[in-house]
Each structure stands twice: as structure tokens, then as C-alpha cells.
C-alpha positions as CSV (number, residue, x, y, z in Angstrom):
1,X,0.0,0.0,0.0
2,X,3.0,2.4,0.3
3,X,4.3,2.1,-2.8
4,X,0.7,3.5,-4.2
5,X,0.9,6.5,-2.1
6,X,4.2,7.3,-2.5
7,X,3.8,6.7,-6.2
8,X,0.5,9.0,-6.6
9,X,2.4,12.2,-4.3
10,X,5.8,12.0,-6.6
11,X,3.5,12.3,-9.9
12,X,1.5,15.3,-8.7
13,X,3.4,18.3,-9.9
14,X,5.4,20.2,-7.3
15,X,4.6,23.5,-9.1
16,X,0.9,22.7,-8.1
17,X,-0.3,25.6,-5.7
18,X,-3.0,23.6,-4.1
19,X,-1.0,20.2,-3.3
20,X,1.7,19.8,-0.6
21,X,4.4,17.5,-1.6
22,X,5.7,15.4,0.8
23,X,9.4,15.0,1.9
24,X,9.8,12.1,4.0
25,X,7.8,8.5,4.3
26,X,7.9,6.0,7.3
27,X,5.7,2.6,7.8
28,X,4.5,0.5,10.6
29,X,2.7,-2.6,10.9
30,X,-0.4,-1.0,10.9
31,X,0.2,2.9,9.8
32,X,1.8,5.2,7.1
33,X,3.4,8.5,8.2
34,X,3.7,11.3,5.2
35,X,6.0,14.0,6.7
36,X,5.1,17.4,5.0
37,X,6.1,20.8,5.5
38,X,3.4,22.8,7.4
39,X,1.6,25.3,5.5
40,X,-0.6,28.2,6.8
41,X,-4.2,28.1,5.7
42,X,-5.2,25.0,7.0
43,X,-6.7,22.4,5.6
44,X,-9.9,22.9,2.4
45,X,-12.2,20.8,4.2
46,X,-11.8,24.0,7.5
47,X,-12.8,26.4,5.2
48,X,-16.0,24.1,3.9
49,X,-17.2,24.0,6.9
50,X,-16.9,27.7,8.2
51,X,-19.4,28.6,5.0
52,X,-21.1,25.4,4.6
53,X,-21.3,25.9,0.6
54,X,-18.7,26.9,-1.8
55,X,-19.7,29.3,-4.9
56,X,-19.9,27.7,-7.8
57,X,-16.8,29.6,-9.7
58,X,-15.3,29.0,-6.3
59,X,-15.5,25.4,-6.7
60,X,-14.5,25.8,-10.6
61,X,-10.9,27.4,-9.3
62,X,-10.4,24.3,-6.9
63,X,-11.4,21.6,-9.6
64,X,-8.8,23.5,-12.0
């Protein structure tokens, strides 16, 4: 299952401003850690749920 992770974060371009890359990644038996750099901002999903509803051109620039 790593493998598929890692493999679908390294395609994603690093010029993309709305993905973070990530730099390092460790495994358990039973968990994956992605180490990323921390961004200010937070998370999409924070800001969904502060307006309950996105615009739809808002929604447009996301899906870009």
C-alpha cells in the first residue's frame, strides 16, 4: 500500500499551488506517516465547513 501513495504524491506536480508534496515517508505494521512541510491556511475541508457551501466559480478554481 505504500508504494501506491508514494507513487500518486511524486506524480503530482510540485509547481501545483494547491498540493503539498511530501518529503519524507515511514511505515508500521499498521500505519503510514507522510512528513510534510506545514503550510498556513489550514486544511480545504476548515474552510468548507466555516461557510457550509462553496460558490460555484469557487468550486471551478479548486477543480482546475
Amino acid at each position: 500500500m505504500l508504494a501506491n501513495e508514494m507513487q500518486a504524491l511524486n506524480t503530482i506536480s510540485p509547481e501545483n499551488p494547491f498540493v503539498i508534496c511530501n518529503k519524507y515517508v515511514c511505515q508500521t505494521e499498521d500505519r503510514i506517516y507522510f512528513m510534510m512541510p506545514v503550510v498556513g491556511g489550514g486544511e480545504l475541508y476548515e474552510h468548507l465547513k466555516f461557510v457550509k457551501r462553496f460558490p460555484e466559480e469557487q468550486v471551478k478554481f479548486f477543480a482546475m
